[in-house]
C-alpha positions, 0 to 999 in steps of 0.5 A: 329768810322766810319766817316759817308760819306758826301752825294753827292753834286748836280749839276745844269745845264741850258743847254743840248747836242746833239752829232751825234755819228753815221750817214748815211746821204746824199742827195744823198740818196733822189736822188736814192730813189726817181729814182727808180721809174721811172729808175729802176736799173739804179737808183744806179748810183745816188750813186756816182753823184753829188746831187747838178745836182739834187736839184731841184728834191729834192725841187720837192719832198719836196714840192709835199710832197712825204716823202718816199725817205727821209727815206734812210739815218740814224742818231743817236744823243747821247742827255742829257737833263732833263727826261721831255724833253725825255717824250715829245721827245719819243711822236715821235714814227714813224721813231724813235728808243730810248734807255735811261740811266736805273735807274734800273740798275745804280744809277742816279747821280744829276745833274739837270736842273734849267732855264737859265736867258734867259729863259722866265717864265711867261705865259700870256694868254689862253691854245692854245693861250698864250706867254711866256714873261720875268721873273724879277730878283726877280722870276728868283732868286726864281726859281733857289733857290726853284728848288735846294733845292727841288732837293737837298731834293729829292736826299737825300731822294733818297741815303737814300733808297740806303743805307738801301738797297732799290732796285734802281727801288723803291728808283729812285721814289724820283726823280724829271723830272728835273734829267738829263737823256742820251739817244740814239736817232735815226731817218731818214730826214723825221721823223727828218724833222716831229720833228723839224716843231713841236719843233722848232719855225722859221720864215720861218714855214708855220704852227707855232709851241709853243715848251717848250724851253728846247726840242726846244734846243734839236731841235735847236742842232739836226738841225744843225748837219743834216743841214751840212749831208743834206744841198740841203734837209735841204735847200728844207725843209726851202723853203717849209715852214718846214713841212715835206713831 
């Protein structure tokens, strides 16, 4: 007699990370870019200087909102996170290069996304007007059980198709957007710059922005991994009110 295999146990998490697998990203990358215009060849040897001699043309640049030169640098993020912060993340398509874990070609394992205590549950208000406020204990609690058992069911029914045999692009049908995906995400500072003054909330923000928390917490990563690459551009975005050139 075969023992029937125990289905595979799911996985909660509450949280998402962003690793800088790969970069090419200097200030000093705005500094040749930029003195091209006006030095010609002559523009290389910003290569080698120091950018911090030429900060405030970086700020000059920022704030007269002339984006070009901020484009000649790259980086590329390895991210996990829930399948419906990549939906909202790949509506940035001008300067961005994606390519996602395929639930074509490998079977997707159960991890899933159930809210933090910290996350707020409530929304009080109109649509394009409204805050989110705490949730008691009570609702937290309800949350997380409603979320995990859904999950549970789902990748059941899931491994279920898989086993009769269903082809893995029909049977991942199942599957909730709170399935944890991977991704590779690759942008440059101005297309990066355009993401954050939308998915992030600061104070410092001339234009406010309402993110849902889990991609601001992408963001949140995303930034301070650029903020120690580009640290004089990093520091002219926060002066000019985070909106990208």
């Amino acid at each position: 007699m075969t023992d029937t295999p125990e289905p595979t146990k799911a996985h909660f998490r509450d949280d998402v990370t962003v690793d800088l697998v790969k970069s090419a990203a200097a200030d000093s990358d705005v500094l040749f870019a930029a003195r091209v215009s006006t030095a010609g060849e002559q523009s290389l040897e910003e290569i080698t200087k120091d950018p911090e001699r030429s900060k405030g043309l970086i700020n000059y640049l920022m704030r007269d909102r002339h984006g070009s030169p901020f484009e000649h640098n790259s980086m590329t993020f390895f991210i996990s996170a829930p399948i419906f912060v990549f939906r909202e993340f790949m509506r940035h398509r001008v300067g961005w290069s994606y390519n996602e874990e395929s639930g074509r070609y490998r079977e997707l394992e159960p991890v899933f996304y159930t809210p933090g205590e910290s996350r707020k549950l409530i929304q009080q208000g109109r649509p394009g007007k409204y805050e989110f406020v705490e949730g008691t204990p009570e609702q937290h609690a309800l949350t997380t059980r409603v979320m995990e058992d859904s999950y549970r069911q789902a990748y059941e029914a899931y491994q279920e198709m898989l086993a009769a045999g269903v082809a893995r692009e029909v049977a991942r049908s199942v599957l909730p957007v709170g399935l944890f995906s991977t991704m590779y995400a690759t942008c440059n500072a101005r297309s990066l710059m355009h993401f954050l003054g939308l998915r992030t909330q600061h104070e410092l923000a001339r234009v406010p922005s309402f993110p849902q928390r889990e991609i601001e917490m992408v963001g949140e990563q995303m930034e301070q991994h650029w903020a120690r690459l580009m640290p004089l551009t990093y520091a002219a975005f926060n002066k000019n009110g985070r909106v990208a050139p």
